[in-house]
Structure formats: C-alpha cells, structure tokens
C-alpha positions, -999 to 999 in steps of 0.1 A, spaced: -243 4 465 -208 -1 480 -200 4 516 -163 10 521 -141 25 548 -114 48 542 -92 30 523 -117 15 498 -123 -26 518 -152 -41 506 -175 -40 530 -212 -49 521 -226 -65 488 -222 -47 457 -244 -69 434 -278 -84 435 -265 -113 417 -276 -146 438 -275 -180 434 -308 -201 430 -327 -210 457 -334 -247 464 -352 -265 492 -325 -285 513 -323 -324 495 -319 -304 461 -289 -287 474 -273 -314 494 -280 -334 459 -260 -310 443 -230 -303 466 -228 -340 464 -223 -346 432 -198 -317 430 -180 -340 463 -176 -366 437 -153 -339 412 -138 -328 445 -123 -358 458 -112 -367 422 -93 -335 422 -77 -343 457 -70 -377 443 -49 -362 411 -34 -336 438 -19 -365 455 -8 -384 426 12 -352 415 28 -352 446 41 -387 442 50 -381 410 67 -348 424 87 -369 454 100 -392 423 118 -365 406 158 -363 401 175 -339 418 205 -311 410 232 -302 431 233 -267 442 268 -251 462 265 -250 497 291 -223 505 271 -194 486 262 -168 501 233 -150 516 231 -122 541 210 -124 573 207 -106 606 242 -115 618 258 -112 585 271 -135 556 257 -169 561 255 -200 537 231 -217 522 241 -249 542 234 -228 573 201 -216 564 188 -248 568 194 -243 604 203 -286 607 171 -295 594 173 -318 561 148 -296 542 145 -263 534 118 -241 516 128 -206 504 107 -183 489 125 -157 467 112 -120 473 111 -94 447 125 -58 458 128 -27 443 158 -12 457 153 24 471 117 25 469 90 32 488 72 3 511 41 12 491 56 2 458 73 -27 469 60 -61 454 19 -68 463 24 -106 448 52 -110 475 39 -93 506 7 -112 503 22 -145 496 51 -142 524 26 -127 548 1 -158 548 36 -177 560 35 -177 600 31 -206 619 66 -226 609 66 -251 637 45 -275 618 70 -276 591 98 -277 618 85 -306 633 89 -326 597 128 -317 593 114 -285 576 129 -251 577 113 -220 554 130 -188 548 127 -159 523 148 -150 500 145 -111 497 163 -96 461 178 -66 476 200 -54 505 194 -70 539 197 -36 560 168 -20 539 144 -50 532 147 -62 565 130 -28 574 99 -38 550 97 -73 567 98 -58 603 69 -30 591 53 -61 582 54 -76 607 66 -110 596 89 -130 621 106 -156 596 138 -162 590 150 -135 563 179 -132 539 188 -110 511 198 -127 481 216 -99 466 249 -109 458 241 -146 458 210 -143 430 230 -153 401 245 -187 414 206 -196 430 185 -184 403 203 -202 374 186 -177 348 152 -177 365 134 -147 381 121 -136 415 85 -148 427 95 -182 430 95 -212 454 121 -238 459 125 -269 478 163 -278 487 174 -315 501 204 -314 530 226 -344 524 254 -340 547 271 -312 536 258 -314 505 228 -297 493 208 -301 462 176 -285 449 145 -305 441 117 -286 432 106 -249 420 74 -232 412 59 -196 404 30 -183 391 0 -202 406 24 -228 415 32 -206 446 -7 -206 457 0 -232 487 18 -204 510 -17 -180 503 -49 -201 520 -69 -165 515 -72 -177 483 -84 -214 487 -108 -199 514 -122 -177 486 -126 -203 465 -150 -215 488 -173 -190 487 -201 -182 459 -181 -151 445 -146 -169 445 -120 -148 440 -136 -120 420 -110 -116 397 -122 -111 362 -106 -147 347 -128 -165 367 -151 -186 351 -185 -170 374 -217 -168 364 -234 -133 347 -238 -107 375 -210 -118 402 -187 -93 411 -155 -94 391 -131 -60 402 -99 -75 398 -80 -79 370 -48 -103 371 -24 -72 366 -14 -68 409 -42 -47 416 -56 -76 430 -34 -74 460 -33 -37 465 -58 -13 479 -56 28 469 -19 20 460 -6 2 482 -2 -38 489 -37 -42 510 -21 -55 543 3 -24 544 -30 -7 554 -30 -25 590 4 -16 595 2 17 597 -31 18 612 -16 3 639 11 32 643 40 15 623 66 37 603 72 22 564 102 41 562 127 14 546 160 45 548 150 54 518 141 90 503 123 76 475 85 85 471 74 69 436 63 37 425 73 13 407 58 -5 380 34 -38 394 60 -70 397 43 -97 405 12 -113 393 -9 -142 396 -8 -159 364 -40 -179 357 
C-alpha cells in the first residue's frame, strides 16, 4: 500500500513488481552489454552536437526589448558581455494564481541554478517569462530562483517569430550584432531537468505511462502535466510554502488554468 505525507509524495513502494534476481557475473554480464548501446548513444549525442555547431545562423534585432528588474533593457544587454546567451521562454498566465501557473516551466527553470559553469564558457542563461515583469517576478522570487529574469511581454512577437512559449534558444553575440542559432521544445528542453536523466537511471524510470516498462512497474503519470504537479499544484510549490513563503503574485485570481505545458514523448 502507499505511504504518502500530506500532500500525496511517494513515499514507500507501491508495487511488488521486481526485477530478476541474478548472481553477480550474470548481472555485470548484462549491464555490460547494455554499456556497449550506452556509449553508442553518447557517441550519436555527440555527433548531433557537431552536426548542431555546423548549422547557419539568423540575425535577430538587438535593440528589442525586454523588461527586467531595472526596467526596459535589450536583448544585446541581456547577454551581460558574454558572447553567448541561453534563454528559456516561460509560459504565464496573466492574473492567475501561483498554483496554476505552468508545471512544465517551474520544473524545468527550477533545475537551472548553478550558472557559473556556463559563465565561465562566455555563457549567460536567462528566462524569458510571457507576462508582466512586476507580477512574474513575484512567482520567480516565491520560487525561489535567483537567475536573471525578464518578461517578454511586449517583445514576444519580434523573438518568437510565430513560435510558442516552452522553448529554448541559443543566441551568438557578434559585436553588436546578435543572431540566433538554435531552438528546442518539447523533449528537446530535457537538458535543463537532470531529475529526469536521474530517473532514467533507476529500475522504475520515470513512471510515466509512455514508457516502454515492463508488466507491473508503477506507471501514475500520464503525459498531460500531471506529471509535474502534486494535489494541484506544480510539486516544488509545496516546499515553498512549507517553508513559510507567500504565493501571492498581486493578483485576486483563485482558479486555474487549463495544464500548458507538457512533455511530449
């Protein structure tokens, strides 16, 4: 039977399904053949990023602009100098609730902390949030998240080119020139979250029901957003206000909004 606390975290086994059991040299025999598929896959990994280095480029205006903590700003100053920038666009439901702001974003954005590593390769990250600075800035400080945020708002148009929110994109600093090289979403965005490659690790993955598992192991989430939310809210919000933190974004609103953001397989 589940054990869970008060706001339903898994917190014991819920299945009896197990994997074989094998005396040591069969299971070193196995994980090594499964080594063999692993470095392939590295191998490929690498090869796409080559590939991904090799592609053209399109020139993107440097004077738009964004709105951060000090005011309008340009996208030539986000990159605060550096040559490179990564900027991860931020769904937001404007005058909602914290609790029904996007679950795809906060646990994405949230896994992004430690920024001197990329800072130390010319590298600067920032999110790109969709709606008013003075409000979503609220969400990211009840989050506690310390990297550099902008709101997007009135700039979304000229950066999105007729693509959506949920997205990563990689701009090149030449000069005073920028251009944009790269963009993902979907799974593509999977790098900024190593919950899940952890996961991945273990015998019951991610749990989600696409996964290709055996009969028996514990499959609760479907792809739909619950898989980042826990009794209606996006699961790390829970910490937050555990740990005395108001979600009050200035907002009166109290419902929810529809899931935005999934994981596509």
């Amino acid at each position: 039977m589940n054990t869970r606390d008060q706001h339903n975290f898994i917190t014991g086994s819920d299945t009896s399904a197990l994997p074989a059991v094998v005396d040591w040299a069969t299971w070193q025999a196995e994980l090594d053949k499964l080594l063999v598929r692993e470095k392939a896959h590295t191998r490929e990994g690498d090869a796409i990023a080559a590939a991904r280095r090799l592609l053209p480029m399109v020139e993107v205006d440097p004077t738009i602009q964004l709105v951060g903590p000090h005011g309008p700003i340009t996208l030539l100053e986000v990159f605060e100098s550096r040559r490179l920038l990564i900027a991860y666009f931020h769904m937001w439901h404007t005058g909602q609730s914290a609790s029904a702001q996007c679950e795809g974003c906060t646990f994405f954005i949230g896994q992004v902390r430690e920024l001197s590593y990329l800072h130390s390769r010319g590298v600067t990250y920032a999110t790109f949030c969709q709606g008013p600075y003075e409000e979503s800035v609220r969400y990211r400080d009840f989050m506690g998240w310390d990297v550099p945020w902008y709101s997007a708002q009135d700039a979304a148009s000229a950066l999105l080119a007729g693509r959506g929110f949920g997205m990563l994109v990689c701009y090149l600093r030449h000069g005073d020139r920028v251009f944009e090289t790269y963009w993902t979403t979907g799974r593509g965005v999977e790098p900024m979250a190593p919950t899940y490659g952890l996961l991945d690790m273990t015998v019951y993955g991610r749990q989600e029901t696409w996964e290709d598992s055996p009969a028996g192991w514990p499959q609760r989430w479907e792809n739909t957003g619950e898989q980042f939310r826990t009794d209606g809210r996006p699961t790390a919000q829970w910490s937050r206000l555990a740990a005395g933190r108001s979600d009050d974004l200035g907002t009166r609103a109290t419902a929810t909004t529809p899931h935005c953001c999934q994981n596509q397989s």
